[in-house]
C-alpha positions as CSV (number, residue, x, y, z in Angstrom):
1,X,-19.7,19.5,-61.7
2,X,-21.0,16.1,-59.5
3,X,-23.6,17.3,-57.5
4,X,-24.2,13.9,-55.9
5,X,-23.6,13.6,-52.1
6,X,-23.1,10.8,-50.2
7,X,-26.0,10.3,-47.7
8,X,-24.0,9.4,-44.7
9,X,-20.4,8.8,-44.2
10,X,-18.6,6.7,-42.0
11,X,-15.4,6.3,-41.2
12,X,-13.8,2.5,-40.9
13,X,-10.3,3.2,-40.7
14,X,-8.9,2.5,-37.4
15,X,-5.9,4.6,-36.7
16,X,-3.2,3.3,-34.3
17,X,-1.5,5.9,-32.2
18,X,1.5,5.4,-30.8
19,X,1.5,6.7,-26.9
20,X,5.1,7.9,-25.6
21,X,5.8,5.3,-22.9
22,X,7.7,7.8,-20.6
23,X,4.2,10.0,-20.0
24,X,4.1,10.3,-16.3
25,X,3.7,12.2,-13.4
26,X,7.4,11.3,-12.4
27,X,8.4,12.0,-16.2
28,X,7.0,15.6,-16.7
29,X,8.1,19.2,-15.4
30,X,6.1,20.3,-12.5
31,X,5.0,23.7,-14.5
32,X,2.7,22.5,-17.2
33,X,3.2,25.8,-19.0
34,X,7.3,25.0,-18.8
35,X,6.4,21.1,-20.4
36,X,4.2,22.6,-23.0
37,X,7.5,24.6,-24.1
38,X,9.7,21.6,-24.2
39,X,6.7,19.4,-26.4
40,X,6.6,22.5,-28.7
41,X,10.2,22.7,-29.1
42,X,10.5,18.6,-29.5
43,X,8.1,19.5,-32.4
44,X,9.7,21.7,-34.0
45,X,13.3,20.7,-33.8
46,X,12.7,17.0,-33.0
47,X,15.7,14.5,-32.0
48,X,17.0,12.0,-35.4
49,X,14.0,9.3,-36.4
50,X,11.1,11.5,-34.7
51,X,8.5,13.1,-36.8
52,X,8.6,17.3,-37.5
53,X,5.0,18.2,-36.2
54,X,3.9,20.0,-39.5
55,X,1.8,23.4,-38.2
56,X,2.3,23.1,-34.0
57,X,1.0,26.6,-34.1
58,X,-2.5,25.4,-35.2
59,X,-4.8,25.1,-32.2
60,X,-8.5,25.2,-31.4
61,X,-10.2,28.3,-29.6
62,X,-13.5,27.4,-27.7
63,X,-15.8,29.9,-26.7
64,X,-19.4,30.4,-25.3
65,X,-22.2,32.9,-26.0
66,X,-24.2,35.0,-23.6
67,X,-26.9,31.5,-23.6
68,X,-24.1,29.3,-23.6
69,X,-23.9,28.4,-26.9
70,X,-20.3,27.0,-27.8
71,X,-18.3,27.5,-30.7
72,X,-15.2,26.6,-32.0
73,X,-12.5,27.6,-34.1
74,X,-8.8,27.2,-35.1
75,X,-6.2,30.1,-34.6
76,X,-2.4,30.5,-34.6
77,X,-0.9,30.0,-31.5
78,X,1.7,32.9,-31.2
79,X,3.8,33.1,-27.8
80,X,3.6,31.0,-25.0
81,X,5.3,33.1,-21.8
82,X,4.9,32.4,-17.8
83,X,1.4,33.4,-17.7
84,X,-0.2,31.5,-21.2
85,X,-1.1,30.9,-24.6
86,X,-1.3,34.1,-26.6
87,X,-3.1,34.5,-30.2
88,X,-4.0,37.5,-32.1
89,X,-7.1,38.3,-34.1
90,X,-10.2,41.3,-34.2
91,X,-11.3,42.1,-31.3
92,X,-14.6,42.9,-33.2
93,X,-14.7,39.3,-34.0
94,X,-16.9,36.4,-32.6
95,X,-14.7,34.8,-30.6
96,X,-13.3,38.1,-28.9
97,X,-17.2,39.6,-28.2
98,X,-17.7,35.9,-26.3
99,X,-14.3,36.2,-24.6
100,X,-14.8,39.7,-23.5
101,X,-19.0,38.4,-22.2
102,X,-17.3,35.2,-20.7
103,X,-13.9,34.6,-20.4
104,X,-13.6,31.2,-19.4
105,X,-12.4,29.4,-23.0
106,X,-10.8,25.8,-23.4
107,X,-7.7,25.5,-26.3
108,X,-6.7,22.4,-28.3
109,X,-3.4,21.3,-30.0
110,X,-3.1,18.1,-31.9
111,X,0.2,17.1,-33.3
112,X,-0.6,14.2,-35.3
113,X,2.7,13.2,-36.2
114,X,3.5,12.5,-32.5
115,X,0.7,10.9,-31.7
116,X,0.1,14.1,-29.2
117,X,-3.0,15.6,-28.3
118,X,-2.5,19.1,-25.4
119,X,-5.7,20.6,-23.8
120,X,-6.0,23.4,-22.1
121,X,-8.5,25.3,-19.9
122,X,-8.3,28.8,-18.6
123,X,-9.3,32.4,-18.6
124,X,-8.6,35.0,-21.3
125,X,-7.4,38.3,-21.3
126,X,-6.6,41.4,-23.5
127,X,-2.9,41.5,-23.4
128,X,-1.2,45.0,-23.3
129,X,-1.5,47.2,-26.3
130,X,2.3,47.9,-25.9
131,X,2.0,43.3,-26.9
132,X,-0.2,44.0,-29.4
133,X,1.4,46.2,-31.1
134,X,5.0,45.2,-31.0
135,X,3.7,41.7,-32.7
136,X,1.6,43.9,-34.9
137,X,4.7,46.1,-36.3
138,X,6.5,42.5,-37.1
139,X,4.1,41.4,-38.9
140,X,4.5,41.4,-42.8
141,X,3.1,44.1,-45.0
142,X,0.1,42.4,-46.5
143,X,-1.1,40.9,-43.0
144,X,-0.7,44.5,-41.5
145,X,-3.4,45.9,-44.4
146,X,-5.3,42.8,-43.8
147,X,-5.9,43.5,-40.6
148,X,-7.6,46.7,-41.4
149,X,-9.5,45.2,-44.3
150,X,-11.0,42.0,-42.9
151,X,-14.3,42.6,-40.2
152,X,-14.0,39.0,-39.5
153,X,-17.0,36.7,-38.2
154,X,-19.1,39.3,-40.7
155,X,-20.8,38.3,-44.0
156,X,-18.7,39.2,-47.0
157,X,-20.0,39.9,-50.4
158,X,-18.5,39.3,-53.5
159,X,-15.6,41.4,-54.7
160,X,-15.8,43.1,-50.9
161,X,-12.7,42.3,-49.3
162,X,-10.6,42.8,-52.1
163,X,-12.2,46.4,-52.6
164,X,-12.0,46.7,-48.8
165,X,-8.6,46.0,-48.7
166,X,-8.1,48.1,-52.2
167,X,-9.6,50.9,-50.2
168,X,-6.8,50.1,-47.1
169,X,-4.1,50.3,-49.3
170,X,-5.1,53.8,-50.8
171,X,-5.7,55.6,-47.2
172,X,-1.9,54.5,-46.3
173,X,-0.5,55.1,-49.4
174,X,1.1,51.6,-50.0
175,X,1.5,51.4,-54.1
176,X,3.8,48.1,-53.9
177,X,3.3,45.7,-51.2
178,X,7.1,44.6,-51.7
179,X,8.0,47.9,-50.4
180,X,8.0,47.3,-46.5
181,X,9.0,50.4,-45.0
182,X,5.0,51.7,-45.0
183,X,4.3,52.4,-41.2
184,X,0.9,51.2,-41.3
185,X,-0.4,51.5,-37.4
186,X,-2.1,48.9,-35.4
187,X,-6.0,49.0,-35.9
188,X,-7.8,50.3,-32.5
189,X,-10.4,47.0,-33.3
190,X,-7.2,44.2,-33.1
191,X,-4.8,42.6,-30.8
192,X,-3.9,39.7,-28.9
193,X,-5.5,37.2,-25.6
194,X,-3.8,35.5,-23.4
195,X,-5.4,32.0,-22.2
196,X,-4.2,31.7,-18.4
197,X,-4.5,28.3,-17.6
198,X,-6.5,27.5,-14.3
């Protein structure tokens, strides 16, 4: 194994973007919520010789600590509706304990293939827990256990989420993970936020 590491890196390559020439005030929707939808569908089901964004879900979370510390992380966008941008994750997590201290959090998508690059800043909330778990119960088998089993933003030792997990699968009685009829319920400690823009 090459244990050598570079001592600085620097990157020369000079990327040309290629900006949409009909981005205007006069060329957008008046609800920015309403143009987001339209981008995300245009990168999902793009029009003949435009690029298929690969992962528009993807986006960047930005939160700040009780001394106003940021941080910064990528989660999977899940439903965009009238009010905003709604994820899922552990509410025992990092990002939720910031959220829930200070609410205010910016999001990031970039869509490289498009050359597009959507920021957003707003306040989050706890959507309902009727949301939470209605997304939950869709969710495949494995991500449902997972949910249980991973204490993210926590250490983890080796061999301790697979025994955690091991341990999940036990107390609902799931022997095959092909066999998807297991009701396994929604944690108490996980659900979803909704970024309202402001």
């Amino acid at each position: 194994m090459d244990l050598t590491v570079p001592a600085a890196i620097k990157i020369t390559t000079h990327n040309q973007y290629v900006s949409p020439k009909d981005l205007s005030p006069a060329t957008v929707l008046p609800s920015p919520l309403d143009q987001f939808r339209k981008w995300f569908q245009e990168a999902t089901n793009p029009s003949e010789g435009t690029p298929k964004v690969q992962e528009p879900e993807a986006m960047s979370i930005a939160t700040v600590n009780a001394n106003g510390v940021p941080s910064v992380r990528v989660v999977l966008l899940k439903e965009v509706d009238d009010k905003g941008f709604v994820f899922f994750t552990n509410y025992e997590s990092r990002k939720s304990q910031e959220l829930a201290g200070n609410p205010h959090a910016a999001l990031a998508l970039y869509w490289k293939e498009v050359s597009r690059q959507i920021r957003v800043v707003g306040k989050a909330e706890r959507v309902s827990s009727d949301e939470s778990t209605k997304y939950y119960d869709s969710r495949p088998l494995g991500s449902r256990l997972g949910a249980w089993a991973s204490r993210q933003s926590s250490a983890v030792g080796e061999g301790e989420l697979e025994k955690s997990y091991a341990d999940i699968k036990r107390k609902f009685g799931v022997e095959d993970e092909k066999l998807d009829g297991v009701n396994i319920p929604r944690p108490p400690f996980w659900g979803g936020w909704r970024v309202i823009p402001t």
